[in-house]
C-alpha positions as CSV (number, residue, x, y, z in Angstrom):
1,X,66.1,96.8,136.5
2,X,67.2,100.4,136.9
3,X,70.8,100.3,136.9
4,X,71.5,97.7,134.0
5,X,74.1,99.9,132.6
6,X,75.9,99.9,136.2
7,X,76.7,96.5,135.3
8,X,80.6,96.0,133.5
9,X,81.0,94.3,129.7
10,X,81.3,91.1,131.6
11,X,78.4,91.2,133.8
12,X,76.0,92.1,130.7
13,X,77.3,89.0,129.2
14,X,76.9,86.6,131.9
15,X,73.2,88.2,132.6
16,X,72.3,87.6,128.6
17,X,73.6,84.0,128.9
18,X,72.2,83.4,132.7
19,X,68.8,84.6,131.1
20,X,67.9,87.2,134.1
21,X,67.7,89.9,131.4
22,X,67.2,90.0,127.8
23,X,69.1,91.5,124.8
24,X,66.1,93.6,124.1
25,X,66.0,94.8,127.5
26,X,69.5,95.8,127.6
27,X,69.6,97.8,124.7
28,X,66.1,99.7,125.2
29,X,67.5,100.7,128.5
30,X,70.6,102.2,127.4
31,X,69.3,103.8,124.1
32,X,66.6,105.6,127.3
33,X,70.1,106.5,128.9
34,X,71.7,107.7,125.8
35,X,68.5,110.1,125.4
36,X,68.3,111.0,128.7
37,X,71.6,112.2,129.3
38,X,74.0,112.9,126.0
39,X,72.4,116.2,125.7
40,X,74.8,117.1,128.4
41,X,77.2,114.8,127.2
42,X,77.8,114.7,123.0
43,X,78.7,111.4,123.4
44,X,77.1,110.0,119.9
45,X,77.0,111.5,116.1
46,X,74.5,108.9,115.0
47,X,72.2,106.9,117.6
48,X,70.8,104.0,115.3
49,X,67.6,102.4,117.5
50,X,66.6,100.4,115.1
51,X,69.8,98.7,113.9
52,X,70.7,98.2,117.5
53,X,66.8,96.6,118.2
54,X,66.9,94.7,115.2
55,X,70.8,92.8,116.5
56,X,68.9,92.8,119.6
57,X,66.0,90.8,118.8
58,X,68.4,88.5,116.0
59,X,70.6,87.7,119.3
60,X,67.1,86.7,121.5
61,X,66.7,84.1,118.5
62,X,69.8,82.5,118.4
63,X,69.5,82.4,122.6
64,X,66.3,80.8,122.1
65,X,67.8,78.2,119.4
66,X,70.8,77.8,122.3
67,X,68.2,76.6,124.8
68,X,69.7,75.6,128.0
69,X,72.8,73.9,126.7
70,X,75.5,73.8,128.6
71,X,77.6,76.8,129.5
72,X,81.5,77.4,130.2
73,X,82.8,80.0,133.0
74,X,80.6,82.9,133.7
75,X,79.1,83.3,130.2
76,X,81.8,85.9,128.6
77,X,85.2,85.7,126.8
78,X,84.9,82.6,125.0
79,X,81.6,81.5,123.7
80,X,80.6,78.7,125.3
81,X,79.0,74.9,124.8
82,X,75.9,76.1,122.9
83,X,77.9,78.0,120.1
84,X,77.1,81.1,121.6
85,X,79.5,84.3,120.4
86,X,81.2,86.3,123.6
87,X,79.8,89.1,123.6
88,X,76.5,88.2,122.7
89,X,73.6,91.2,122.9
90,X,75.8,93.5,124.7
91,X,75.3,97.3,123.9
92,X,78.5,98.8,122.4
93,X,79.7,102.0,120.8
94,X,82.1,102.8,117.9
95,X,84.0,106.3,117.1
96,X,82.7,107.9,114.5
97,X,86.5,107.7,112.7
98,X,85.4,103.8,112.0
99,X,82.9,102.9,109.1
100,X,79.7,101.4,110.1
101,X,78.1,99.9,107.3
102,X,74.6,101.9,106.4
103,X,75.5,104.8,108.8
104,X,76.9,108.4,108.8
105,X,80.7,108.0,108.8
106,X,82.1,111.7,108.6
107,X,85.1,111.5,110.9
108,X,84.2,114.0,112.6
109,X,84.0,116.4,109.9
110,X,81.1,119.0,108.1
111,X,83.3,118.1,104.9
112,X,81.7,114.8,105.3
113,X,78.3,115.4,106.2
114,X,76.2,113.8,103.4
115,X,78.7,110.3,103.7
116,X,77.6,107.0,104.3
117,X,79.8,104.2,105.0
118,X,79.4,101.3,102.3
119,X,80.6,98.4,104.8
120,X,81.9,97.5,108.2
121,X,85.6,98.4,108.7
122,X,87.0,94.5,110.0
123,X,87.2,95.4,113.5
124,X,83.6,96.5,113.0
125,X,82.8,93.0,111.5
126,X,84.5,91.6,114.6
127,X,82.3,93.4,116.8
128,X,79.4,92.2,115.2
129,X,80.2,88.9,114.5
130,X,81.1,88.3,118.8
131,X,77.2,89.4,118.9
132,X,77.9,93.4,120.1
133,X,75.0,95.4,119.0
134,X,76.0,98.5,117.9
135,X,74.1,101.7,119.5
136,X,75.8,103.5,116.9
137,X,78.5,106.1,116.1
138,X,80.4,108.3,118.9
139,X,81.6,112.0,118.6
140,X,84.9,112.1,117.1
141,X,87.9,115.0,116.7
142,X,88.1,115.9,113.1
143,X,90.1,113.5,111.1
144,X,91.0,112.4,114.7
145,X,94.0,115.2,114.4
146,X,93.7,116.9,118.3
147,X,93.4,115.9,121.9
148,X,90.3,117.4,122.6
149,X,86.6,116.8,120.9
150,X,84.8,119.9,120.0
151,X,83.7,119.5,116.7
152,X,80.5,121.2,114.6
153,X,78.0,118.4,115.6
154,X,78.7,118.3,119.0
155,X,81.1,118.8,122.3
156,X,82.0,115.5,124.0
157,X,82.3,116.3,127.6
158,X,83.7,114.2,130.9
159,X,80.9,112.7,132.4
160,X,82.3,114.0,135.8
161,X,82.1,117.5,135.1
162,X,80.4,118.3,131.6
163,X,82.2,121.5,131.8
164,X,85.5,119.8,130.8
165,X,86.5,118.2,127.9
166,X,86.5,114.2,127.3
167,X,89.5,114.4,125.5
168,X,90.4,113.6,122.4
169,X,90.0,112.3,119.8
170,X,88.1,109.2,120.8
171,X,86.3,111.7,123.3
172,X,82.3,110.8,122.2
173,X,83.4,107.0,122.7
174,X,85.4,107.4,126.3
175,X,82.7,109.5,127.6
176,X,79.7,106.4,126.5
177,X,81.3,104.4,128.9
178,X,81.7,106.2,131.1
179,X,78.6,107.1,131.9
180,X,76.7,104.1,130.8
181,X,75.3,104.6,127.4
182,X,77.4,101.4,126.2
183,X,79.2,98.7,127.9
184,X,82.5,99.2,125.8
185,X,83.3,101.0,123.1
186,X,86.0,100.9,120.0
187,X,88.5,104.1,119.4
188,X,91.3,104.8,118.0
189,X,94.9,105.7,118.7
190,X,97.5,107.8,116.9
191,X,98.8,109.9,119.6
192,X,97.2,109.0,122.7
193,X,93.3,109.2,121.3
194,X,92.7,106.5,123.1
195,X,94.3,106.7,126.5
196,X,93.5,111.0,126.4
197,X,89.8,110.7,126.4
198,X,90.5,107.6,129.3
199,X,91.9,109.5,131.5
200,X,89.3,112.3,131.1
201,X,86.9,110.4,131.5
202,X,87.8,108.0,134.6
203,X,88.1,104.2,132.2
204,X,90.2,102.6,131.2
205,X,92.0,102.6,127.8
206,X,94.3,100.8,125.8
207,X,96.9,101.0,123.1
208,X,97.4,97.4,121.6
209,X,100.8,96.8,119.9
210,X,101.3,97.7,116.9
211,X,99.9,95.1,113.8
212,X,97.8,93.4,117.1
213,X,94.2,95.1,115.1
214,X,93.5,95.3,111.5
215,X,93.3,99.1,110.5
216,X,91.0,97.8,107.1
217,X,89.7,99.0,105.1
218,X,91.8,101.8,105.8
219,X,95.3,102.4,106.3
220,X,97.8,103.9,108.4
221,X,101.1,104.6,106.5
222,X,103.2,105.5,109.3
223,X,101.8,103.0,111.2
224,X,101.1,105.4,114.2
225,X,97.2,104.3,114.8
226,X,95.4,101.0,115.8
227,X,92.2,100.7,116.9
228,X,91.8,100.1,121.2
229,X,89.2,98.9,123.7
230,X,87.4,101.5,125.8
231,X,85.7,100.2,129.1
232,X,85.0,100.6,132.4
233,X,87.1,98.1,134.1
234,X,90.6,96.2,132.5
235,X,88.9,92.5,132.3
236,X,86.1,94.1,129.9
237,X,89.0,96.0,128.2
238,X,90.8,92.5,127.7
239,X,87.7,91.0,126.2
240,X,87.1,93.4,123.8
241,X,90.8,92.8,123.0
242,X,90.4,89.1,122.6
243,X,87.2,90.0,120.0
244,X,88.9,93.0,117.8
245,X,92.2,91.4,117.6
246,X,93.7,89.7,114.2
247,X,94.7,91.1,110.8
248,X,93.4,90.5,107.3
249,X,96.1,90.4,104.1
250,X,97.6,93.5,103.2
251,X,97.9,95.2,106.3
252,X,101.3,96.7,107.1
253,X,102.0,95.1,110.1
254,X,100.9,91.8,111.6
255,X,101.2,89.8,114.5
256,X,100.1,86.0,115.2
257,X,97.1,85.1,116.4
258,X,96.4,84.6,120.2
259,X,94.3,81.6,121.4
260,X,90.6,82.2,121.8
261,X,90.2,83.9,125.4
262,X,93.9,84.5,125.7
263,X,93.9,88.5,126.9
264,X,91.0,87.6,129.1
265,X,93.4,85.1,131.1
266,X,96.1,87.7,131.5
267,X,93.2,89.9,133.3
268,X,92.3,86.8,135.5
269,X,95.7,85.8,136.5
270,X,98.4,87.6,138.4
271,X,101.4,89.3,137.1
272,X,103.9,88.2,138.9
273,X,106.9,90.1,140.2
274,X,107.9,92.9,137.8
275,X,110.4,95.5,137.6
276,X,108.8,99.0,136.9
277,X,110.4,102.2,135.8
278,X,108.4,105.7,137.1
279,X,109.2,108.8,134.9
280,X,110.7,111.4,137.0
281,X,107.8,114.4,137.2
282,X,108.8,117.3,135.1
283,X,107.6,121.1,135.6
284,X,104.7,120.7,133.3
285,X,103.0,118.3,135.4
286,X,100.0,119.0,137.5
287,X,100.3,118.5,141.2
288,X,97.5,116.0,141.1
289,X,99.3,113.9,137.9
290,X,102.3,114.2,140.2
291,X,100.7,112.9,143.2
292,X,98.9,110.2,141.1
293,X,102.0,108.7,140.1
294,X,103.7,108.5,143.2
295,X,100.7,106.8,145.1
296,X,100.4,104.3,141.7
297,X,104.3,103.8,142.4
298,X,104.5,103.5,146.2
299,X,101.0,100.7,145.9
300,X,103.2,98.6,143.0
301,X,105.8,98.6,145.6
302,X,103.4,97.1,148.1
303,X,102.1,94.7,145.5
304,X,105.8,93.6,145.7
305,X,107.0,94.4,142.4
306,X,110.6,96.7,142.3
307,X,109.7,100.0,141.9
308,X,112.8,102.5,140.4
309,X,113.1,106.0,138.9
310,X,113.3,105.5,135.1
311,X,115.9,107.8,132.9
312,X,113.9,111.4,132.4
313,X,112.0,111.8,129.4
314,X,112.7,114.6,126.7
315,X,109.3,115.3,124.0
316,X,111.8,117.3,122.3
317,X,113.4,114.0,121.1
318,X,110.2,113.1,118.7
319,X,108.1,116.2,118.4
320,X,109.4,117.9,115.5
321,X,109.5,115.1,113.5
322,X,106.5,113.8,114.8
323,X,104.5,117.1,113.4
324,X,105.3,116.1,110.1
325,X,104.0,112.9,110.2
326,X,100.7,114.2,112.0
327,X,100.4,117.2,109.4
328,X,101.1,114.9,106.5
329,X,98.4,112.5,108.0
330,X,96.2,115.3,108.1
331,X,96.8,116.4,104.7
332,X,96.2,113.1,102.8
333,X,92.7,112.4,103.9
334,X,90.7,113.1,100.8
335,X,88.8,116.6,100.8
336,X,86.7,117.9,97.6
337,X,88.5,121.4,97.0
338,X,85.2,123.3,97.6
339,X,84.6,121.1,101.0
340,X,87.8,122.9,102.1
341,X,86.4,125.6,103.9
342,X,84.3,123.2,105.9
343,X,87.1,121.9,107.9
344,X,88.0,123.1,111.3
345,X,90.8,125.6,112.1
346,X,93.3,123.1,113.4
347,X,92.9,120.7,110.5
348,X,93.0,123.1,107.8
349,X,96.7,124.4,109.6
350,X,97.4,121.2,110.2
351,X,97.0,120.1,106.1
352,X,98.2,123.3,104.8
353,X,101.9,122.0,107.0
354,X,101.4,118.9,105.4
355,X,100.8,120.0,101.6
356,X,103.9,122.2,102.2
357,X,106.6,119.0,103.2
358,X,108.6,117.2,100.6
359,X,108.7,113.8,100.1
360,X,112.5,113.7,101.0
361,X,111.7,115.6,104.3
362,X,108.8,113.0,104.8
363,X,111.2,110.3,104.2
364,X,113.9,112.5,106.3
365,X,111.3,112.4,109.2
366,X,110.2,108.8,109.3
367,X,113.8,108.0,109.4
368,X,114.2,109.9,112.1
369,X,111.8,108.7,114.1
370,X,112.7,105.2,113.6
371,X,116.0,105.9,115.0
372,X,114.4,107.9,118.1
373,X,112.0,104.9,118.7
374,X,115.0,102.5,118.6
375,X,116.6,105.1,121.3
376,X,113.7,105.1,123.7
377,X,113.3,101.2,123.3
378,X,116.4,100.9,124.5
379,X,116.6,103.5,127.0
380,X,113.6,101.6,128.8
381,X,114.4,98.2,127.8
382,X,115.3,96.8,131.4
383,X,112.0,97.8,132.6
384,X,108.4,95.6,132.4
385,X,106.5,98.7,132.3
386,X,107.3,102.4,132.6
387,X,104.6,104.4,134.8
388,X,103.8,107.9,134.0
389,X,100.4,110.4,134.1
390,X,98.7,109.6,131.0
391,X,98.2,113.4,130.5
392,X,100.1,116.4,132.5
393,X,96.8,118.0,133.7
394,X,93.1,116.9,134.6
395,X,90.4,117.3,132.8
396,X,90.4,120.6,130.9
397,X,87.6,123.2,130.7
398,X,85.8,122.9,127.2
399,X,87.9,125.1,124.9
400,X,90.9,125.6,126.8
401,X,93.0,123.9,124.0
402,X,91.5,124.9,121.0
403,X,92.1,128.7,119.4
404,X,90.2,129.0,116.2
405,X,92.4,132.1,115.7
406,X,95.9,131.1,116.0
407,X,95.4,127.0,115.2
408,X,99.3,126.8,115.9
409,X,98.8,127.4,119.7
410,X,96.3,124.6,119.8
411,X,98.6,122.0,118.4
412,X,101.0,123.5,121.0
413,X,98.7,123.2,123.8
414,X,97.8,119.7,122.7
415,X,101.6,118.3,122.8
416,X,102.2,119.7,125.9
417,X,99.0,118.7,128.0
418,X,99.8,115.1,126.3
419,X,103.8,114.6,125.4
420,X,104.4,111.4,126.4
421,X,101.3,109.6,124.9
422,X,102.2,109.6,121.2
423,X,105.3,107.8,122.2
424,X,103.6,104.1,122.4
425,X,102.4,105.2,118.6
426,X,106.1,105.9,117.5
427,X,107.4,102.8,119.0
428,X,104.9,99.9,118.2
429,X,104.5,99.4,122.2
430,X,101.2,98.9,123.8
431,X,100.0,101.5,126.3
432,X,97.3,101.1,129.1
433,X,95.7,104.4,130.9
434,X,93.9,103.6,134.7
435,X,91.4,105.6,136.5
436,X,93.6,105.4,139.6
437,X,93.4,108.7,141.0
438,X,90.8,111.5,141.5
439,X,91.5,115.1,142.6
440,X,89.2,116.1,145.8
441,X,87.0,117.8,143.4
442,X,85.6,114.5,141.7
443,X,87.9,114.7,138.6
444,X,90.0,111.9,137.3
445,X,93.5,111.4,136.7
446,X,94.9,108.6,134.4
447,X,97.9,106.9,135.2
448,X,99.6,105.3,132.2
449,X,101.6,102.2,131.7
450,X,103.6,101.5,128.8
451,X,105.3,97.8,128.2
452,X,107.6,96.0,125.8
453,X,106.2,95.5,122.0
454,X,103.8,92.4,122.2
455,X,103.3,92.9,126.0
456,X,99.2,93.4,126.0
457,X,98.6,90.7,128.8
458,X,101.5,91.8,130.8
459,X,99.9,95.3,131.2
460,X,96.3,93.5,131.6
461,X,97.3,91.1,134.4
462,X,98.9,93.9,136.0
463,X,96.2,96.7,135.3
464,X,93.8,93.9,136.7
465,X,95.9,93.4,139.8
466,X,95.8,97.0,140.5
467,X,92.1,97.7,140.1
468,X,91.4,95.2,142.9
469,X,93.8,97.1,145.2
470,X,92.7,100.2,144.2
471,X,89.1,99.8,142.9
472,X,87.5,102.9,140.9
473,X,84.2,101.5,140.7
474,X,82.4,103.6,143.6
475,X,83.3,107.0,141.2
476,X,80.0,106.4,139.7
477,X,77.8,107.6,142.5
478,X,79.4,110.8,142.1
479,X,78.9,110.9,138.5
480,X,75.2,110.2,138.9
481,X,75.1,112.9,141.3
482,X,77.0,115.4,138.4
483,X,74.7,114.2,135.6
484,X,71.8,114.3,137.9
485,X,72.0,118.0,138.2
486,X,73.5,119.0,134.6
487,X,70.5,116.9,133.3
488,X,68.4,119.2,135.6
489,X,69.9,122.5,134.5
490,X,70.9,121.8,130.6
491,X,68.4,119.8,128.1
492,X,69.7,121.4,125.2
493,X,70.8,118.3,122.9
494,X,73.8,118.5,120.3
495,X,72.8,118.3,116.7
496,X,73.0,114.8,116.1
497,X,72.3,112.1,113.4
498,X,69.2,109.6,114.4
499,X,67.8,106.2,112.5
């Protein structure tokens, strides 16, 4: 088959289980896409063919061990009656911000070159241990600091117009989806590095709650970032969901566990009537973010859930404390002194800010922003979900945001193409970006929803009930038709690491 990779997370599944294609199969035919096309693309730091052949050929064995035992649903989400894990032999990606045991892991930086992650990070483990193979490692922003992905190894572009960004920072992962060199993939999400690249990139992304995902072995002290589900439609994002969710000890937030299949069932069933707050448009927005939101709002109304105008929204309420958090973030990642000078622009600004805060403005700061996060709670409280433009503009050319002269005008460009993303991040709340709209030139616009703390299968079932009114899925031919001529005219490849 030609067009395996056309098939969504789900699909793949129920094919490996229905035994109409192999595990082997699958993944040779996306590691041939993934070298076909992420020249144009930069999608991956680190392609790892033989990992992924060798998790390929352990999950043909434990099919063949299954033999035709009995089976529940369409073969995804669950496991079923022959022990088999969910997500058995399907081809996934991971940002390059997440250690893969036995591969590169350099965050996205040239500080980092020469490191090599001892061991799975948990939500890596998880991955595996639902039977993903692993393609490998996907181009990330530096440290994950900016809303954009140009780093030294390689440019992550939108697959539907390689002259634009994928956003950032989970741009290389966002962009693998999209254009089918992995089913799903894992990011990550301080600010909207999940839902940024999303949008760019026409899938969907989402923002679990905070404490919902183990951040181990690492740490996030603010408790701004959690890892999220890229894919191409919301039930694959929910399954990946039901995989990477729990929490080991010592992590800084927690939440109970959710029964085996649970986020998949919110993506299968309907919402419900629901009351839903749209954020009136502001100057900055694009007329195409403007127009996205009010056809997402006027098709909820048809749906027949109550539609109102939610209280404006004001970045200025969390921005200049939220820059000290994001410098100070920036700062403590671990650098060797003479590495210093490898870093990008942006990041070294960004760590020089931090170095230069006090603990008793850091504590003033996270204070702060509690308070404001309590505010904008409350503020939106009455409301199931808020709708909004996940970003302010479409797509942006490649380098538009970044200014490796004056690194302070990037982080200014970055807040405000994106100002209302890192808000989900202050507050704990989970955040959902759609591929619901698409300028007449082919690019896409995210629309965002953002729900109450905990709310993950609200904003699935309702994501899901959108996408079958407003289905994205027949973008791709005009994708093929973009990559199809880029391919054609570019075969330059980004430096990259191979295995």
């Amino acid at each position: 088959m030609s067009d395996l990779h056309a098939l969504t997370l789900a699909e793949q599944a129920a094919a490996i289980r229905g035994r109409t294609v192999s595990p082997t199969e699958l993944v040779d035919h996306h590691l041939r896409r993934i070298e076909e096309l992420d020249g144009v693309l930069g999608a991956y730091r680190t392609v790892d063919a033989p990992g992924a052949r060798r998790a390929a050929r352990a999950a043909e064995a434990r099919l063949a061990a299954a033999g035709d035992g009995p089976e529940t649903g369409d073969g995804a989400g669950t496991g079923d009656g022959a022990g088999l894990p969910p997500l058995l032999g399907v081809p996934l990606s991971v940002k390059d911000t997440w250690p893969v045991g036995g591969l590169p892991f350099t965050a996205g930086s040239a500080a980092f070159d020469d490191r090599t992650a001892p061991q799975d990070a948990a939500v890596v483990g998880a991955l595996r241990a639902a039977g993903g193979v692993l393609l490998g490692t996907t181009t990330a922003a530096e440290f994950g600091c900016s809303a954009y992905t140009e780093t030294v190894h390689a440019t992550a572009r939108s697959p539907y117009d390689p002259g634009r960004g994928a956003g950032g920072s989970s741009g290389g992962a966002a962009a693998s989806v999209s254009a089918g060199l992995a089913a799903g993939a894992l990011g990550s999400d301080g600010g909207g590095s999940v839902r940024i690249p999303a949008a760019a990139c026409g899938v969907v992304g989402l923002k679990p709650s905070r404490g919902r995902v183990t951040t181990a072995p690492g740490t996030d002290a603010f408790g701004l970032a959690t890892a999220g589900p890229l894919a191409r439609t919301v039930l694959d994002a929910a399954l990946l969901l039901d995989v990477m969710a729990g929490s080991v000890p010592g992590d800084g937030s927690t939440l109970p566990a959710s029964p085996a299949g649970h986020f998949r069932a919110c993506a299968e069933r309907e919402p419900g009537p629901l009351r839903i707050g749209v954020l009136p448009r502001t100057d900055g927005w694009h007329p195409e973010a403007a127009l996205a939101s009010r056809r997402t709002a006027d098709l909820l109304a048809d749906l027949g859930h109550r539609v109102e105008e939610a209280p404006p929204f004001d970045p200025a309420e969390y921005q200049p404390d939220f820059t000290v958090l994001w410098s100070v973030l920036a700062a403590t990642v671990p650098v060797p002194p003479e590495r210093e000078d490898r870093l990008l622009p942006l990041t070294r600004w960004l760590r020089a800010r931090g170095n230069e805060h006090s603990a008793i403005r850091l504590a003033s700061a996270m204070a702060s922003l509690t308070a404001t996060a309590r505010t904008i709670c409350h503020r939106y409280d009455r409301f199931d979900a808020v709708l909004s433009p996940t970003t302010d503009q479409p797509p942006l050319p490649v380098g538009s945001l970044a200014d490796p002269d004056a690194p302070e005008r990037s982080y200014a460009r970055m807040l405000a193409v994106t100002p209302r993303t890192p808000v989900a991040n202050l507050t704990g709340r989970p955040s959902i970006s759609l591929p619901l709209h698409w300028t007449p030139d082919g690019l896409p616009i995210g629309v965002m929803l953002t729900a109450r703390i905990h709310q993950e299968g609200l904003l699935l079932s309702l994501g899901a009930q959108l996408e079958r009114a407003r289905p994205w899925h027949h973008h791709a031919a005009r994708q093929a038709a973009v990559l199809e001529r880029a391919t054609g005219q570019n075969t330059a490849r980004p430096e990259r690491g191979t295995r």
